[in-house]
C-alpha positions as CSV (number, residue, x, y, z in Angstrom):
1,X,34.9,21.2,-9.3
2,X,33.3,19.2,-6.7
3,X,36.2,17.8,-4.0
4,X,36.8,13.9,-4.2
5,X,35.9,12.3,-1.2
6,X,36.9,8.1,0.1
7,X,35.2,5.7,2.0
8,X,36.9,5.7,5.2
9,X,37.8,8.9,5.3
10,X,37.2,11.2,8.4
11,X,35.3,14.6,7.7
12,X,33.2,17.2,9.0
13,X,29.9,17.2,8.3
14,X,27.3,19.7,8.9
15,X,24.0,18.2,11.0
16,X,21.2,20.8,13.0
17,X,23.6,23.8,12.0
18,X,26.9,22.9,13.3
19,X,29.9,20.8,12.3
20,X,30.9,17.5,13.5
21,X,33.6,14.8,12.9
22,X,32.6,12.1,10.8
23,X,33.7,9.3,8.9
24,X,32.1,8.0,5.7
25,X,31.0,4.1,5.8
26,X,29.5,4.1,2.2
27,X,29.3,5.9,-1.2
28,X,26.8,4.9,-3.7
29,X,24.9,7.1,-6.3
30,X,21.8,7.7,-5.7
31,X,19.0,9.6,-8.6
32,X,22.4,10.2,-10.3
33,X,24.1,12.3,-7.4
34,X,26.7,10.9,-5.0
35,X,25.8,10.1,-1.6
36,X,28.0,9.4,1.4
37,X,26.6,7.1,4.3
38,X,28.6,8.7,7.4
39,X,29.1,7.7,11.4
40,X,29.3,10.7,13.4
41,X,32.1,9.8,15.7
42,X,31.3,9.5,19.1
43,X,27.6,9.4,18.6
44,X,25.2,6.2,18.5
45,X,25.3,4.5,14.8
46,X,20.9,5.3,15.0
47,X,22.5,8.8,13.5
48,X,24.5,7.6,11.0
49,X,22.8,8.9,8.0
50,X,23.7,9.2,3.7
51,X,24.3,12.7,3.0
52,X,25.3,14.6,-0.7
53,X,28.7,16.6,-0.7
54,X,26.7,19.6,0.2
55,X,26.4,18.2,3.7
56,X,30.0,17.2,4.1
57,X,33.8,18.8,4.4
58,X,37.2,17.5,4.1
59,X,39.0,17.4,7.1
60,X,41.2,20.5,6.8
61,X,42.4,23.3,9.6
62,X,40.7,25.7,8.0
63,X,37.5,23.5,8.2
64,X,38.2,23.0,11.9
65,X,38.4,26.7,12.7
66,X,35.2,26.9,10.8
67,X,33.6,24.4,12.8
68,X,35.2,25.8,16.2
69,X,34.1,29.6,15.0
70,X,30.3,28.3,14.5
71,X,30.7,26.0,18.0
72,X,32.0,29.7,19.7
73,X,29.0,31.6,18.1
74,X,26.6,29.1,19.8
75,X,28.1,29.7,23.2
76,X,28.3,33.1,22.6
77,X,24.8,33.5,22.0
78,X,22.6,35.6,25.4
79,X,21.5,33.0,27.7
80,X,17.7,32.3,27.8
81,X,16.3,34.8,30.6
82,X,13.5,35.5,32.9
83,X,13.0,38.9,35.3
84,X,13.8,36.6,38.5
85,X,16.4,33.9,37.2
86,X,18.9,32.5,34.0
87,X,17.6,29.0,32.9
88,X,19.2,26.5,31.2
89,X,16.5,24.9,28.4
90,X,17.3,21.3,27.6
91,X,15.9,19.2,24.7
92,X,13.0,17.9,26.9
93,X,11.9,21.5,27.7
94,X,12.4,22.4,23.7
95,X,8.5,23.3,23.2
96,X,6.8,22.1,20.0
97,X,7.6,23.7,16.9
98,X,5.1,26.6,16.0
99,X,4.5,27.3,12.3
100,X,1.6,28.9,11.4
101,X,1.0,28.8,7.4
102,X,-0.4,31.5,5.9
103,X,-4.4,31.8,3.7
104,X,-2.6,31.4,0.7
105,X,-1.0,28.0,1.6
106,X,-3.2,26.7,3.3
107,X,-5.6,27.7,0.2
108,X,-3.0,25.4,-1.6
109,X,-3.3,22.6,0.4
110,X,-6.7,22.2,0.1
111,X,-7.4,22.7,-3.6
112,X,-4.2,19.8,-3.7
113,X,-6.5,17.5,-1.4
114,X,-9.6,17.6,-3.5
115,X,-7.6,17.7,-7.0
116,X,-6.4,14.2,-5.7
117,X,-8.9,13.0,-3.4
118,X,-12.4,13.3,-5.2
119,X,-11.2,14.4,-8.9
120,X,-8.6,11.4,-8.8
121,X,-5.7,13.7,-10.8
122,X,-2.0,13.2,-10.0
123,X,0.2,16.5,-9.9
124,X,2.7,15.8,-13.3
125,X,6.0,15.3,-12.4
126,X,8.5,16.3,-12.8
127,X,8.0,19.7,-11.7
128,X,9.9,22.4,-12.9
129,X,9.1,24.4,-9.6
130,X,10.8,21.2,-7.2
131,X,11.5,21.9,-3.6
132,X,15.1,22.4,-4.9
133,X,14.4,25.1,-7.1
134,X,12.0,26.7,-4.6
135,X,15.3,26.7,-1.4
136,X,17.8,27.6,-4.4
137,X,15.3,30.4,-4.9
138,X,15.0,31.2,-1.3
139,X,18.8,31.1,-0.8
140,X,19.1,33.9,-3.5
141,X,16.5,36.1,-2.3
142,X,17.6,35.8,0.8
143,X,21.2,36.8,0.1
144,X,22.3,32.9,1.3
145,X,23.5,31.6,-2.5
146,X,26.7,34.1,-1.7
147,X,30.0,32.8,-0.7
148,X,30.3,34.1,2.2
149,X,32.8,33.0,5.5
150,X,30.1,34.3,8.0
151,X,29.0,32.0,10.4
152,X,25.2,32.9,10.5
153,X,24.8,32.6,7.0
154,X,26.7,29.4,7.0
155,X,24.3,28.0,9.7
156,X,21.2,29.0,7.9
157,X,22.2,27.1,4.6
158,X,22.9,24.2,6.7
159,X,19.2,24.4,8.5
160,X,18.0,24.5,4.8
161,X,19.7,21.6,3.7
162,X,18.2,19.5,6.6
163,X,14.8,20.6,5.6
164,X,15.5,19.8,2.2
165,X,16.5,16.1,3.5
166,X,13.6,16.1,5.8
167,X,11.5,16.4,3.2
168,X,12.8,13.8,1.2
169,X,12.9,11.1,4.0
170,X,9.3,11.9,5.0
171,X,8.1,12.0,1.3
172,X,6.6,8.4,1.2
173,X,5.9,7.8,4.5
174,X,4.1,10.6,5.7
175,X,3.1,13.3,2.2
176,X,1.7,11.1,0.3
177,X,-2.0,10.5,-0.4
178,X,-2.7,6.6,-1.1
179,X,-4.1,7.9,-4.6
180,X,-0.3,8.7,-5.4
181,X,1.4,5.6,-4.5
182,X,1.7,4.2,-7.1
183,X,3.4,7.5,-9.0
184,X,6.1,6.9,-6.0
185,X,6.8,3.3,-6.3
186,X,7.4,4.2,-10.3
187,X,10.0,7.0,-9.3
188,X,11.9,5.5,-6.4
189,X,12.2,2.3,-8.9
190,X,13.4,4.4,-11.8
191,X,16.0,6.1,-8.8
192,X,17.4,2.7,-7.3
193,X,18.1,1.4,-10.7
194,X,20.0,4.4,-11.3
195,X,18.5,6.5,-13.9
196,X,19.3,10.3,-13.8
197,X,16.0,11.1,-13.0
198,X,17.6,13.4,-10.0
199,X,16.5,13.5,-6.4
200,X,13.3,13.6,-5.0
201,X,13.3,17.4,-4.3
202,X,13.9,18.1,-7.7
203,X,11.0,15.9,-8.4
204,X,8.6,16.8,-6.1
205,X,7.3,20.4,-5.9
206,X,5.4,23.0,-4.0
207,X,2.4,21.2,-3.4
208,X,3.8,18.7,-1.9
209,X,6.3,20.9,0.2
210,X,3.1,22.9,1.4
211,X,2.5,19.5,2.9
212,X,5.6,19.0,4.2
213,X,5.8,22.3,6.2
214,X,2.0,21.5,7.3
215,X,3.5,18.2,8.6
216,X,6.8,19.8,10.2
217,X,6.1,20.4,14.2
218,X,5.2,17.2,14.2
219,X,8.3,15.7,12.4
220,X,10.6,17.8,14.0
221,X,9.7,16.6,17.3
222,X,11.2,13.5,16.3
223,X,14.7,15.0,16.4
224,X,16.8,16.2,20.0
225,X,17.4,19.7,19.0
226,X,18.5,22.4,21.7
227,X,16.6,25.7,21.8
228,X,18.6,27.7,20.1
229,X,18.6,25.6,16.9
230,X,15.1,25.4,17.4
231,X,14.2,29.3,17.4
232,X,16.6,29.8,14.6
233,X,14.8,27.0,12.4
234,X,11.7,28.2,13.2
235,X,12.3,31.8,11.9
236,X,14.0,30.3,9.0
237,X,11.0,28.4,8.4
238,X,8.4,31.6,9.0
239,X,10.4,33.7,6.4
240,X,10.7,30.4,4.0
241,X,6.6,31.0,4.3
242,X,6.7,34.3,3.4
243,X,8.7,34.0,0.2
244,X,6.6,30.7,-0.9
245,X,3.0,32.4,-0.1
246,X,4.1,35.1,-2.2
247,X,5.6,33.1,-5.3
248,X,3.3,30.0,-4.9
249,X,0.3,31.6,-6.6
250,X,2.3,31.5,-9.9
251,X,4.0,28.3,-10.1
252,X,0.8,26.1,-8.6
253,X,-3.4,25.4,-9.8
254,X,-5.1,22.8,-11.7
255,X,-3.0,22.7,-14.9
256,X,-0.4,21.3,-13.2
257,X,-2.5,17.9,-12.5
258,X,-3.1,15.5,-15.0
259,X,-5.6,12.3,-15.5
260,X,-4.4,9.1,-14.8
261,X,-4.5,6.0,-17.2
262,X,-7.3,3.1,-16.6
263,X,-4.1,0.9,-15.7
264,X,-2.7,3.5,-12.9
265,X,-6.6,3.3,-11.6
266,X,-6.4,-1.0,-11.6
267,X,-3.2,-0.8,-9.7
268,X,-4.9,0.6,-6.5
269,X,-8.0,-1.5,-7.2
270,X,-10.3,1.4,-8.2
């Protein structure tokens, strides 16, 4: 049973791997899930953010030891070192993401371009393969779907639920194609009025999220990370590639695009 959660409470919520102090602001549902608009205390209200209860904790002492015992791994972490000297890296020396994707995805993201592009075919959503299937996948085969009080695992589901919000943030403004704007509009509409048509990772699936991780240096270098998060999301990312290249072959091709309707083609003036 999910735990009940107030506006105006103070909580923990996870954010870049580690747990912070919180209060929530707002609660609305959103694609039939709850979501909590929270204020990270002490920080500037440009990071206030709506999260889903997977994000957020209730204010308990055992909570607060969690958050203390992933704070203490942090620090306890080797410091970044050179033959002559010990350097301390800050945000503005963080160097660009680097994620490489593999022949097979980037075979993907090609076929996806042209499918849409020049043979004008929308991919038919919803997919059963979403991005939420694909990390729930991930998190199993990984060993991360397991309760589990250790730390390191704790901060990996945590960089994986970012992503997953990542992606949904930078869906419309930076995935799409201007051929699928209109298949947006119609599923953020049916979403703000409320139908259970779920979130937009369990809409959206692996072609787009090829995208997204095509896209992701440069989104993540929107976002004041410290270099230690940053090495540990990049690995996360580089074995999230190696699971996808292997399963994507099977869940992706032509015959999961469809035609569009002579109406959907007069709505972008084609």
């Amino acid at each position: 049973m999910s735990l009940q959660f107030e506006s105006g409470e103070v909580i923990y919520a996870y954010h870049q791997g580690l747990i912070y102090e919180a209060k929530i602001l707002e609660m609305d549902v959103k694609g039939g899930r709850q979501m909590y608009y929270i204020h990270y205390k002490g920080w500037k209200d440009k990071w206030n953010e709506w999260v889903d209860d997977t994000r957020i904790l209730k204010h308990t002492e055992e909570n607060t030891a969690k958050r203390d015992r992933l704070k203490q791994k942090k620090r306890g972490r080797p410091p970044i070192t050179t033959a002559k000297a010990t350097t301390t890296t800050t945000h503005e020396d963080t160097p660009a993401a680097k994620i490489d994707l593999t022949s097979v995805l980037r075979k993907i993201l090609l076929e996806d371009r042209d499918l849409i592009n020049h043979h004008k075919s929308l991919v038919r959503l919803p997919r059963t393969h979403s991005v939420h299937y694909i990390l729930d996948r991930f998190k199993e085969d990984s060993g991360l779907s397991q309760m589990s009080d250790s730390s390191n695992m704790g901060f990996r589901r945590a960089i994986l639920a970012d992503l997953e919000i990542l992606f949904e943030v930078s869906l419309g403004s930076r995935l799409l194609y201007r051929f699928e704007r209109p298949q947006f509009e119609d599923i953020h509409q049916k979403i703000n009025s409320g139908e259970p048509v779920g979130r937009l990772s369990q809409i959206y699936g692996p072609e787009h999220f090829v995208r997204f991780l095509s896209k992701l240096p440069e989104l993540l270098s929107a976002f004041p990370v410290d270099l230690e998060t940053h090495l540990a999301l990049c690995a996360e990312v580089s074995e999230l590639i190696k699971f996808l290249s292997k399963s994507a072959p099977q869940i992706t091709g032509s015959h999961n695009y469809e035609e569009v309707s002579v109406q959907y083609l007069r709505r972008l003036d084609l």
